[in-house]
C-alpha positions in Angstrom: 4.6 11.0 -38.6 1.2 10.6 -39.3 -1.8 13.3 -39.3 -5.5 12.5 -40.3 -6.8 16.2 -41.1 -9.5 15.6 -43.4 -11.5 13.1 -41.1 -15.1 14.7 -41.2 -15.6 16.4 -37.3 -19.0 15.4 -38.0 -21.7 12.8 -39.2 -25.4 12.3 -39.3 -26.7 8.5 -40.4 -30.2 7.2 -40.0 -30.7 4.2 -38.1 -29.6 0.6 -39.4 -27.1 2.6 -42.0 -23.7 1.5 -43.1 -21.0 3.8 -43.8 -17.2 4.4 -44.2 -14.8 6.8 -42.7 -11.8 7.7 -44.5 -8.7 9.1 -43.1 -6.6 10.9 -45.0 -3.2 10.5 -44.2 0.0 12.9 -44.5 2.3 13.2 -45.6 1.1 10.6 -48.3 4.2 8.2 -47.9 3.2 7.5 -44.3 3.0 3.8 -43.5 1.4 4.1 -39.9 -1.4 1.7 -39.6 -4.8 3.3 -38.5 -6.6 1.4 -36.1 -10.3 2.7 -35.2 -12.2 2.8 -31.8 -16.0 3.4 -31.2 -16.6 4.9 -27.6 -19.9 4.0 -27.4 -20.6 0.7 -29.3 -24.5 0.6 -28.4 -25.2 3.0 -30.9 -22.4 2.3 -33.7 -20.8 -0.7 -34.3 -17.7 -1.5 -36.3 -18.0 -3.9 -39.0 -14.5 -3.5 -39.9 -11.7 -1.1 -40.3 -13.3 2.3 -41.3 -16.9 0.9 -42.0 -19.6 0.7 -39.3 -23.0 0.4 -38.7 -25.9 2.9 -37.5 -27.5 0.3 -34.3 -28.9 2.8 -32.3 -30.2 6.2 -31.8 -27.7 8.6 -29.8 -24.4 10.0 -30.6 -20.7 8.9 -30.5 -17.4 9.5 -31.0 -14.7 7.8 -33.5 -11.3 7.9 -33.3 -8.9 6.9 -35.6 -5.3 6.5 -34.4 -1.9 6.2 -35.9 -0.1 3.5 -34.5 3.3 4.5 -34.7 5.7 6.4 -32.2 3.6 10.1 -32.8 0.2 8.3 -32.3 -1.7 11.0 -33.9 -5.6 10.9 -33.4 -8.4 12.4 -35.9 -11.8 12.2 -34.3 -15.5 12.0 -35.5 -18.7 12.7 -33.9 -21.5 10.5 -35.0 -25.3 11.1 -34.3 -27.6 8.3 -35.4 -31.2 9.7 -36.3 -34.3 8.0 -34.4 -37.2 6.9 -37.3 -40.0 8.9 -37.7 -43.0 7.2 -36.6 -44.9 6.0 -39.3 -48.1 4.4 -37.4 -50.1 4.6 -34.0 -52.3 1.8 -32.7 -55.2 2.1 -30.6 -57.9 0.0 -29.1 -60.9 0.9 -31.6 -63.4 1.5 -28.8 -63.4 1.2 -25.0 -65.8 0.6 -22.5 -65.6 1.7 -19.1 -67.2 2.2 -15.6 -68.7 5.7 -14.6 -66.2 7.6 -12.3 -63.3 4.8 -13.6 -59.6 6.0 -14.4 -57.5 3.6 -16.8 -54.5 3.8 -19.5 -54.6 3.8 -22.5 -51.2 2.7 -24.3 -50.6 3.6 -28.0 -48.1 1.4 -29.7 -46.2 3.1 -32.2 -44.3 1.9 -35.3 -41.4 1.0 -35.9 -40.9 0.4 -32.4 -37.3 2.5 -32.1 -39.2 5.6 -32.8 -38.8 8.2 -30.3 -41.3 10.8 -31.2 -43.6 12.3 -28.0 -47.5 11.2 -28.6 -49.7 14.2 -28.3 -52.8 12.8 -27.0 -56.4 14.4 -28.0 -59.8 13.8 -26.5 -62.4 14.3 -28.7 -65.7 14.8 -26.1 -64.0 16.3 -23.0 -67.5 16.1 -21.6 -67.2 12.8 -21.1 -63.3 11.9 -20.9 -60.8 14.1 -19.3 -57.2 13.8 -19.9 -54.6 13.8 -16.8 -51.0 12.9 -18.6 -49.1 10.2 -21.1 -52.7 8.0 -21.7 -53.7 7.9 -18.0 -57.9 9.3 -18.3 -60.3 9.1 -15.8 -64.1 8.9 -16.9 -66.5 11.8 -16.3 -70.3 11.9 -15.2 -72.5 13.4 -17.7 -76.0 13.9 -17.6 -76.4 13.4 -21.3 -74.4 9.8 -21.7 -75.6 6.7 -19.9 -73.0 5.1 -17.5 -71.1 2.5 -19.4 -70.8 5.2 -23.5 -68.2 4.1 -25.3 -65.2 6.2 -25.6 -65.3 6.5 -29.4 -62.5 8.5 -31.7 -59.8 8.7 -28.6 -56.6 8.7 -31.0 -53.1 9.9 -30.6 -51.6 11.9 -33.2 
């Protein structure tokens, strides 16, 4: 009979990473072949028997399995690490109508970052901030009716 004790419980791997998972067998004369199942190949995939690949961020289970009468099982949980984001584009400047509400999207990079963007007005006196890049324009006795939004960023 087969038993994979020293399979790690679990694993962290940054996205678009290879690896290898190695189960150790016992008792060592055991013959059993192992075969390995992903249960939830959108975010690992197997390349082949015991290495795999990082596709997605999330977290999954592997099992490896003795295939003989015992069918023993050894399991591994696998979390795959989002990328930091390493840059944030913006429109430069902007121009709108008095009174006018509008989005603003920022596009982030790479694009399978999932870090929140904290947005930051710099002049509340003339932009106000609702939620997620949605702004409507203020009135202000000081700016003419079509000021540039100038230094909006996303941080």
């Amino acid at each position: 009979m087969w038993h994979a004790s020293r399979l790690p419980a679990t694993l962290t791997q940054q996205l678009n990473s290879e690896f290898n998972l190695t189960a150790q067998v016992s008792p060592k004369e055991a013959t059993s072949r192992i075969t390995w199942e992903v249960q939830d190949k959108n975010i690992v995939a197997m390349l082949a028997d015991g290495k795999f690949r990082a596709i997605k961020p999330g977290k999954t289970t592997i099992t490896a399995r003795a295939q003989d009468a015992g069918a023993a099982t050894a399991q591994c949980v696998v979390t795959v690490l989002a990328p930091n984001v390493a840059r944030i584009e913006l429109p430069a400047t902007l121009t709108q109508q008095l009174n006018s509400e509008f989005n603003l999207t920022a596009q982030v990079s790479p694009k399978e970052a999932t870090s929140a963007i904290v947005w930051e007005v710099q002049d509340k006196n003339i932009v106000a901030m609702l939620a997620d890049g949605k702004i409507p324009r203020h009135q202000t006795r000081e700016k003419p009716p079509s000021q540039h939004v100038h230094r909006m960023q996303a941080e």
